[in-house]
C-alpha positions in Angstrom: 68.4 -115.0 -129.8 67.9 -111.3 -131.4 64.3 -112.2 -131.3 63.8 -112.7 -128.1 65.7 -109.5 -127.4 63.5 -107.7 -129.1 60.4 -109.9 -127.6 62.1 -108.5 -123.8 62.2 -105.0 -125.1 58.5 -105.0 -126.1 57.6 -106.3 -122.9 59.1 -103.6 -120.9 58.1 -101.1 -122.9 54.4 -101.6 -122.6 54.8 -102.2 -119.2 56.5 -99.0 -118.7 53.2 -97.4 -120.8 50.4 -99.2 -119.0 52.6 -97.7 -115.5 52.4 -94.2 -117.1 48.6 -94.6 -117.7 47.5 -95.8 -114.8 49.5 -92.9 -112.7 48.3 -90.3 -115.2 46.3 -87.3 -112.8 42.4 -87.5 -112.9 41.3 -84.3 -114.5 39.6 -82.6 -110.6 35.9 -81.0 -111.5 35.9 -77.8 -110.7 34.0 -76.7 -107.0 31.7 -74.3 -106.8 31.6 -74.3 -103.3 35.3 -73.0 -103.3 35.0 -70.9 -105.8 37.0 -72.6 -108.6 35.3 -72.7 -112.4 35.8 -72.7 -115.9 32.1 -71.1 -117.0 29.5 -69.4 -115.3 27.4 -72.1 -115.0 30.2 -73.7 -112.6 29.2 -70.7 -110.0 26.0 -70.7 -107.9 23.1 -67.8 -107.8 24.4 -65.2 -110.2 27.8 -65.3 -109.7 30.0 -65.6 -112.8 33.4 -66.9 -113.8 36.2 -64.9 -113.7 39.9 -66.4 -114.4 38.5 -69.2 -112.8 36.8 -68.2 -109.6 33.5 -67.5 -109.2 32.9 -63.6 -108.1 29.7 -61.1 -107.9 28.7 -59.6 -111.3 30.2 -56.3 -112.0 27.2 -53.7 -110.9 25.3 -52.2 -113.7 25.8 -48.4 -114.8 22.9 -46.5 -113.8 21.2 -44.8 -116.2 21.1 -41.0 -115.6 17.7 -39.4 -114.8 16.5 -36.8 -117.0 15.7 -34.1 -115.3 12.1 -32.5 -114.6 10.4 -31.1 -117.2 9.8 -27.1 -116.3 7.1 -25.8 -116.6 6.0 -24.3 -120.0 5.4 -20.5 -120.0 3.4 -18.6 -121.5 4.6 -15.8 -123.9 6.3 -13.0 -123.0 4.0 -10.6 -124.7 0.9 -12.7 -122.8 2.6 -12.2 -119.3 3.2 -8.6 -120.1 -0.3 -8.4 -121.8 -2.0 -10.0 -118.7 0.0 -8.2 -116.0 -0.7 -4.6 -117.7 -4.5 -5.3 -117.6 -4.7 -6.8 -114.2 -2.6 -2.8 -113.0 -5.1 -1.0 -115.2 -8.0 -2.8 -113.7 -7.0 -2.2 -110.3 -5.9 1.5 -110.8 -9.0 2.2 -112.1 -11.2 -0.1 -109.2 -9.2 2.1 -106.6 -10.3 5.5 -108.2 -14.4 4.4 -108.1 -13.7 3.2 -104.3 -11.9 6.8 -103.5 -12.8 9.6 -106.1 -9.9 11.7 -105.0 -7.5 9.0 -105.3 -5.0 8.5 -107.7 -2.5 5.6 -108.5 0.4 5.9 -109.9 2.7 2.6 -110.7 6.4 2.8 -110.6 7.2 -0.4 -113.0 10.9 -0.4 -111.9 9.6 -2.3 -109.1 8.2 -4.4 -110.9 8.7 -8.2 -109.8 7.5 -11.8 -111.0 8.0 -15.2 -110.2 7.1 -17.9 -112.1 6.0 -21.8 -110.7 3.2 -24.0 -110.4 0.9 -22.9 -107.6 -2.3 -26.1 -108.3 -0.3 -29.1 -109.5 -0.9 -28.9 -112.8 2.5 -28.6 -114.5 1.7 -25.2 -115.6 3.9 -22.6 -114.9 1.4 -19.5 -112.9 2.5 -16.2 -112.4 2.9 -13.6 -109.0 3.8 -10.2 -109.6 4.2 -7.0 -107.4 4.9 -3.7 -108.1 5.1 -0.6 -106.2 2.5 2.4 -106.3 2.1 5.4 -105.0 -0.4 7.8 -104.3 -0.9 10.9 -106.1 -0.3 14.1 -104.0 1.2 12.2 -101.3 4.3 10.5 -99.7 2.0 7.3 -99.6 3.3 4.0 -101.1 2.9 0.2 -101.3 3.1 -3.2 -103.1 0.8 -5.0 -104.5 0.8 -8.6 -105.2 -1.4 -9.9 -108.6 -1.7 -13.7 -108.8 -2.1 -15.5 -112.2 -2.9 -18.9 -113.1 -2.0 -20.4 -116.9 -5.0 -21.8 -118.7 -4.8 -22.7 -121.9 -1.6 -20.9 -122.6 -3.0 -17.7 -121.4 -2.6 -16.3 -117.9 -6.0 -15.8 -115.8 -6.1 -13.1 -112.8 -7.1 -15.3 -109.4 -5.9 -13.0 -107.0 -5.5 -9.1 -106.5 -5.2 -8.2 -102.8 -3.6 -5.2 -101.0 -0.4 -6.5 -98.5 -2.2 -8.2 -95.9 -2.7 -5.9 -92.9 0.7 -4.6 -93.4 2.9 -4.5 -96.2 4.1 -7.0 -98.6 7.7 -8.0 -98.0 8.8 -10.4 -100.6 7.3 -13.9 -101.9 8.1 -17.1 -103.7 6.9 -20.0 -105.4 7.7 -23.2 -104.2 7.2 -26.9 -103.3 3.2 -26.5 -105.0 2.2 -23.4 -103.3 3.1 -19.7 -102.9 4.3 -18.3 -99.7 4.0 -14.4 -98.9 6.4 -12.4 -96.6 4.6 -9.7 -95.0 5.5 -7.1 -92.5 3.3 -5.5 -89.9 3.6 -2.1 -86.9 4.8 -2.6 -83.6 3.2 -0.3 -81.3 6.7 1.7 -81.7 6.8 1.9 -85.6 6.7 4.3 -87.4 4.5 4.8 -90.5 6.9 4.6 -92.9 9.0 1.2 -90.9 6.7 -2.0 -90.1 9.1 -4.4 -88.3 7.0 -7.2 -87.3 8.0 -10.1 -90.1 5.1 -13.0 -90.7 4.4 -15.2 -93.3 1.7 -17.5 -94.8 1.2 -20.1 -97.5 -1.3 -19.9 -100.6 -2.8 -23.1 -103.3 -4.8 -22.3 -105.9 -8.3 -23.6 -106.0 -10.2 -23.5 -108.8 -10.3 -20.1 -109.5 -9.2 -18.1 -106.5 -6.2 -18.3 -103.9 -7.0 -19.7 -101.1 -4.9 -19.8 -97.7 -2.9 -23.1 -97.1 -3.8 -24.9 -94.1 
């Protein structure tokens, strides 16, 4: 009798087990298509799996861009070398064209800008400075034009202010732009008021107007 208890017991036991299994869940694959995953290789294209959805890939840090290089200069002692013999060259040009003339610089006026005026990477050199003429109330700019070769600086350019007189200038975007200004029929000698400006390159080894 006690075994068949036991025999009844058994029976409903596994009965109650193979019940249990066959209502156990079946494990659901993951779908990419709603965004569900356990890996990256769950997620389409190149998205990736993140606490089980598939999202875009973090964007990647842009590296920084070093800045342009400037362009080397030439010594100090060179510019100041190169700028003093291109004045003494011209003073002394002016007194052979006009015996009774003489030049006198006033070097507080002096003023430079550096930049690359051909597109070579080389920093060139425009400089003014004031002068006056002996004996007289007479006085102007005048604008000297370098370009670097070599590491030394090269005289392309030494031109009196244009038909009127030199107003400022600049180096920029490849080429060097001049400010000049000019008489109105009502100026005065001493006041031009008529403002104009043009654009120089280098070319080979002179200055040449930019079209």
């Amino acid at each position: 009798m006690a075994a068949r208890g036991f025999l009844f017991s058994t029976a409903i036991a596994l009965g109650l087990a193979a019940c249990a299994a066959a209502e156990a869940p079946v494990p659901v694959l993951p779908d990419a298509r709603a965004g569900q995953c356990h890996k990256d290789s769950d997620c389409k294209g190149d998205r990736i799996c993140e606490q089980g959805s598939c999202t875009a890939p973090p964007p990647q840090p842009v590296e920084p861009q070093a800045p342009p290089a400037a362009a080397p200069l030439v010594s100090a002692d060179d510019e100041k070398a190169a700028l003093a013999a291109a004045i003494a060259g011209y003073i002394a040009q002016s007194k052979q064209e006009a015996i009774e003339t003489s030049l006198i610089e006033s070097e507080e006026f002096r003023k430079l800008v550096r930049g690359d005026i051909n597109g070579d990477g080389l920093a060139d050199l425009a400089a003014s400075t004031l002068f006056a003429i002996e004996g007289s109330n007479t006085d102007f700019q005048h604008l000297f034009v370098f370009q670097q070769r070599e590491g030394k600086l090269v005289l392309i350019d030494s031109s009196a202010a244009d038909a009127g007189k030199l107003a400022d200038f600049d180096i920029a975007g490849g080429h060097l732009q001049v400010s000049y200004l000019d008489y109105a029929e009502e100026d005065s000698r001493c006041c031009p008021s008529l403002e104009y400006s043009k654009q120089f390159v280098a070319a080979g080894d002179k200055l040449v107007l930019r079209n």
